[in-house]
C-alpha positions as CSV (number, residue, x, y, z in Angstrom):
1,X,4.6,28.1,14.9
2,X,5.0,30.0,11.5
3,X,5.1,27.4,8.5
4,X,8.8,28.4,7.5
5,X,10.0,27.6,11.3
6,X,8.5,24.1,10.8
7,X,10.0,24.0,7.2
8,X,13.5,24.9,8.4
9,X,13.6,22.6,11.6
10,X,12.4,19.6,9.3
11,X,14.4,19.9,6.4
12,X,11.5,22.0,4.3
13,X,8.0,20.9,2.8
14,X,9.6,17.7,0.7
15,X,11.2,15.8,3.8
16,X,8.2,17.2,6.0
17,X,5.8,15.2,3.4
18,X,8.3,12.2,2.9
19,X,8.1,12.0,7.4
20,X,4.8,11.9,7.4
21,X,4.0,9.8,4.6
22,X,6.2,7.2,6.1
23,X,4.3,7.6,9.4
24,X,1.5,6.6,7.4
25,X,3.1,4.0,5.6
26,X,4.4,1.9,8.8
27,X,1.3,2.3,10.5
28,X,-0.2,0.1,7.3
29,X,2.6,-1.8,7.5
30,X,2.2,-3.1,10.5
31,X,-2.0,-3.5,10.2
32,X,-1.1,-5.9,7.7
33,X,1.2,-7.7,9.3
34,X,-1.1,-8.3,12.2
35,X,-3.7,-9.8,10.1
36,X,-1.7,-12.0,7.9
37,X,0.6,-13.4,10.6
38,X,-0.8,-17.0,10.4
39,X,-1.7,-17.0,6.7
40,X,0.5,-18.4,3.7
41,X,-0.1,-19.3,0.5
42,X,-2.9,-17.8,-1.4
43,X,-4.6,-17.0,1.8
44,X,-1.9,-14.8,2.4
45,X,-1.5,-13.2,-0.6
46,X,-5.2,-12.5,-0.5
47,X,-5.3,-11.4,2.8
48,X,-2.1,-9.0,2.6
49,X,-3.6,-7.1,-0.5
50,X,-7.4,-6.6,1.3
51,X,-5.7,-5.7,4.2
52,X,-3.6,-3.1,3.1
53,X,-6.8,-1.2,1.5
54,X,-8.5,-1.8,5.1
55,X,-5.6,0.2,6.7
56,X,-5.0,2.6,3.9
57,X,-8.9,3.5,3.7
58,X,-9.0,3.4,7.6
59,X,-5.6,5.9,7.9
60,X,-6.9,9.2,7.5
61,X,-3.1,10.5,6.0
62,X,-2.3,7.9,3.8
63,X,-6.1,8.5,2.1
64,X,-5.3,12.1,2.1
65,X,-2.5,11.8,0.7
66,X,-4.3,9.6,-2.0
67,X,-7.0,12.1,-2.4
68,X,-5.0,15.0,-2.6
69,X,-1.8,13.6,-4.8
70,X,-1.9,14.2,-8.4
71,X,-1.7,10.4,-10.6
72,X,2.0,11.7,-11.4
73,X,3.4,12.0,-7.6
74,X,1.3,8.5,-6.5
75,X,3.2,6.6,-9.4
76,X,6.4,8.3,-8.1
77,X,6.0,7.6,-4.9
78,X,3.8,4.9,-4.4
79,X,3.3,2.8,-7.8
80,X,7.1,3.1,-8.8
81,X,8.8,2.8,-5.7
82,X,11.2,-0.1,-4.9
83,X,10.9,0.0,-1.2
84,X,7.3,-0.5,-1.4
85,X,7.4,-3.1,-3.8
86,X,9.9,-4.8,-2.1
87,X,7.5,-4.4,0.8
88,X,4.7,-5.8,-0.6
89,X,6.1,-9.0,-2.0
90,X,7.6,-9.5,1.4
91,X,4.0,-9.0,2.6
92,X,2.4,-11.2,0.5
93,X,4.9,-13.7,0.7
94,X,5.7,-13.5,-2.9
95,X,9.4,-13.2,-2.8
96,X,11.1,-13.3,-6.3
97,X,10.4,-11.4,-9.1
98,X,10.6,-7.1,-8.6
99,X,7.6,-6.4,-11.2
100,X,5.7,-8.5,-8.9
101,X,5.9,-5.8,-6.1
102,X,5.1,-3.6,-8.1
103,X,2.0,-5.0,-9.7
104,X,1.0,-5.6,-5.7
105,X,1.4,-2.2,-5.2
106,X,-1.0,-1.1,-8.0
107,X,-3.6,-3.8,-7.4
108,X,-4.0,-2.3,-3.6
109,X,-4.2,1.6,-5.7
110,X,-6.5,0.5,-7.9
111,X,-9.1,-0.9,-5.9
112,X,-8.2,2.5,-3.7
113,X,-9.3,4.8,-6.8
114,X,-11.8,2.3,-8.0
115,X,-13.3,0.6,-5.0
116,X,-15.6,-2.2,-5.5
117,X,-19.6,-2.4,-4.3
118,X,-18.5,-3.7,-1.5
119,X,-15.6,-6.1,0.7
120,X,-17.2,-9.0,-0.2
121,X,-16.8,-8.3,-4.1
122,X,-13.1,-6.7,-3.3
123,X,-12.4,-10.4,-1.9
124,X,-13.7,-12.0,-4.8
125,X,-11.8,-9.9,-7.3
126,X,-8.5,-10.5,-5.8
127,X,-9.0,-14.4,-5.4
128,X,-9.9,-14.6,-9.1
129,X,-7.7,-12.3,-10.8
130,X,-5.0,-11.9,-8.6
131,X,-4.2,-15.0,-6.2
132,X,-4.0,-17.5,-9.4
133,X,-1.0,-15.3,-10.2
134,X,1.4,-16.6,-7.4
135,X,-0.1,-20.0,-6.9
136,X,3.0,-21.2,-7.8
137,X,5.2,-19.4,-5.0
């Protein structure tokens, strides 16, 4: 099917990208809620951050997407994005303050871009640095 067919019948190349990205995006979604459905607290917090780089690294879209964005169009659509921030401090059970979510969200980026030696380190990162940020909620 010629690309302008598939353009046309979708909407064009924007909404094409914005459908599949949030094909992507539920399928993470709902990774992390399967892990972190019996944690709270910091465990949750924890567990809701390192699980939503498990899924994005294991969705082949959502990392190409990541690879093949410019740092402009992530902060647009991921970094900056209300829905996803709202998202995350659902997901890590952080409810409250909006710069929260968004500081979530580019936690989860950065160790994305600048991955760590290993899951083990990750973990360690995120219950030092991050985690004692919420230990109040």
């Amino acid at each position: 099917m010629p690309r302008a067919t598939v353009y046309r019948y979708v909407g064009g190349k924007s909404q094409l990208r914005e459908a599949v990205l949030a094909g992507a995006t539920a399928r993470v979604a709902d990774s992390i809620r399967s892990t972190i459905a019996a944690l709270t607290g910091p465990e949750r917090v924890a567990g809701a951050i390192l699980a939503a780089v498990r899924a994005v690294r294991a969705d082949p879209v959502a990392m190409a997407y990541l690879t093949a964005t410019s740092p402009r169009e992530v902060d647009r659509f991921l970094a900056s994005n209300p829905r996803l921030a709202d998202a995350a401090t659902t997901l890590t059970g952080t409810d409250g303050e909006p710069v929260a979510g968004q500081w979530i969200v580019r936690v989860v980026l950065s160790l994305l871009f600048w991955p760590a030696a290993d899951a083990a380190t990750e973990r360690a990162l995120v219950e030092r640095f991050v985690v004692p940020v919420f230990a109040t909620t």
